[in-house]
LOTI-6918 format. One line per 4 residues: number of its first residue (from 1); their letters; for each residue x, y, z of C-alpha. Coordinates in steps of 0.05 Angstrom, whole numbers, always signed. Layout:
<nodes>
NUM = a = X Y Z ~ ...
</nodes>
This chain:
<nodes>
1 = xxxx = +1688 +5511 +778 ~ +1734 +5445 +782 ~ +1716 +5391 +835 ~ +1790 +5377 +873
5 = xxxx = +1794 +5308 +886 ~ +1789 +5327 +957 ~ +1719 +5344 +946 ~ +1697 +5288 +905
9 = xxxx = +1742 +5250 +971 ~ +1695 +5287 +1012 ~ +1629 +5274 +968 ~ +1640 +5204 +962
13 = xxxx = +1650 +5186 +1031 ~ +1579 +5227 +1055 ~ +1548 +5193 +992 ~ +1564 +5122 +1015
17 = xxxx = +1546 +5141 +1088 ~ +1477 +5160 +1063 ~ +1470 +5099 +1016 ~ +1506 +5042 +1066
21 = xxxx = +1482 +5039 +1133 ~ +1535 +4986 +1148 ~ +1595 +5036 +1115 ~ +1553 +5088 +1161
25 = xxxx = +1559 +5055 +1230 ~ +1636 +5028 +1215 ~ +1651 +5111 +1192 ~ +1627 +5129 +1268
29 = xxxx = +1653 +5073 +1298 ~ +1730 +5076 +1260 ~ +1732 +5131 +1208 ~ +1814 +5120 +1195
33 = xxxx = +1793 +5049 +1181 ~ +1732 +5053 +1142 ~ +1754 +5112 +1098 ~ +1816 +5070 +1083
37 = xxxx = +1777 +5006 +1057 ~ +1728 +5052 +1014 ~ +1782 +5098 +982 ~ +1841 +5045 +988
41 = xxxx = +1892 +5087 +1002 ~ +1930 +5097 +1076 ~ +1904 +5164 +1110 ~ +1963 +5200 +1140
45 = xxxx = +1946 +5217 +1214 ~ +1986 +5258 +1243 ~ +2013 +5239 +1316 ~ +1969 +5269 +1375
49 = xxxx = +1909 +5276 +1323 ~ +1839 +5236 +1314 ~ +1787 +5238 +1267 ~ +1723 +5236 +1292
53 = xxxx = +1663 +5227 +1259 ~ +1590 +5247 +1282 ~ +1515 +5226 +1251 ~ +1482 +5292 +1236
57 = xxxx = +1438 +5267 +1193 ~ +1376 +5278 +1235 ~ +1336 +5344 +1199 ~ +1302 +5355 +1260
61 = xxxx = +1357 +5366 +1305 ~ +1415 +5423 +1301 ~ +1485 +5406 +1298 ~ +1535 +5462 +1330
65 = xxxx = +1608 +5438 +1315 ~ +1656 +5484 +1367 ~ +1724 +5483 +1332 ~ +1790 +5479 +1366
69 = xxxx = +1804 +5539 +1414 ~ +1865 +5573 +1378 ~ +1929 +5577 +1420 ~ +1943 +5655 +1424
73 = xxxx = +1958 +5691 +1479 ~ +1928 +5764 +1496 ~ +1919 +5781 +1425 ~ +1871 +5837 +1412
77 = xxxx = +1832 +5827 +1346 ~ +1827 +5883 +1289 ~ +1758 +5915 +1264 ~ +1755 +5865 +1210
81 = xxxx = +1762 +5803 +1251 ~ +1711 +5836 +1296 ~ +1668 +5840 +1239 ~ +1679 +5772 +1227
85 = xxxx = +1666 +5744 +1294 ~ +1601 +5786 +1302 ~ +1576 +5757 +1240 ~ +1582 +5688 +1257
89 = xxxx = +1649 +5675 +1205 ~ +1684 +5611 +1215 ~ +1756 +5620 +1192 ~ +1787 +5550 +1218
93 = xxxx = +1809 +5497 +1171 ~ +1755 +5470 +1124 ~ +1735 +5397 +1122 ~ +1769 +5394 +1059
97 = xxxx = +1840 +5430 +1085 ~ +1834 +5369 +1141 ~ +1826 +5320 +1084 ~ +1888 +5358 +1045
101 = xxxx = +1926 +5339 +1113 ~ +1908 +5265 +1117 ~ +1927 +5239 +1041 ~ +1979 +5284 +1039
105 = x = +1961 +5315 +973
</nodes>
């Protein structure tokens, strides 16, 4: 299967975070900022959103990310999406749809 360049966006930015403590600590302190200077390019944020970035790379401690409450009103779910949420499926945007978003690709 073919990397997208979102993906190798994605694997480069982790792999410098591991490697550069300094590019680490600026990522967590000012992602839009630091992600610019390693990749060069402008990210695209749009208005009323932030990127935020957390350390999780502690192996002894578990990391539960709670996604964004969809905005739905009294909506009743079908068997399958009840099969879904029982199972413990995650059907929100992936890291690298929110990457799509920000360079515009």
């Amino acid at each position: 299967m073919e990397t997208t360049r979102e993906q190798q966006l994605f694997e480069t930015i982790v792999n410098e975070a591991w490697e550069n403590e300094t590019f680490k600590a600026d990522l967590i302190e000012n992602p839009v900022s630091a992600i610019e200077k390693l990749t060069g390019e402008k990210l695209n944020i749009p208005e009323g959103k932030k990127l935020v970035v957390r350390d999780q790379t502690d192996a002894a401690t578990v990391y539960i990310n709670i996604p964004a409450k969809p905005e739905m009103e009294d909506v009743e779910l079908n068997e399958e999406q009840l099969e879904a949420v029982a199972g413990g499926c995650y059907n929100g945007p992936s890291i690298i749809d929110i990457l799509k978003d920000l360079f515009r690709v």
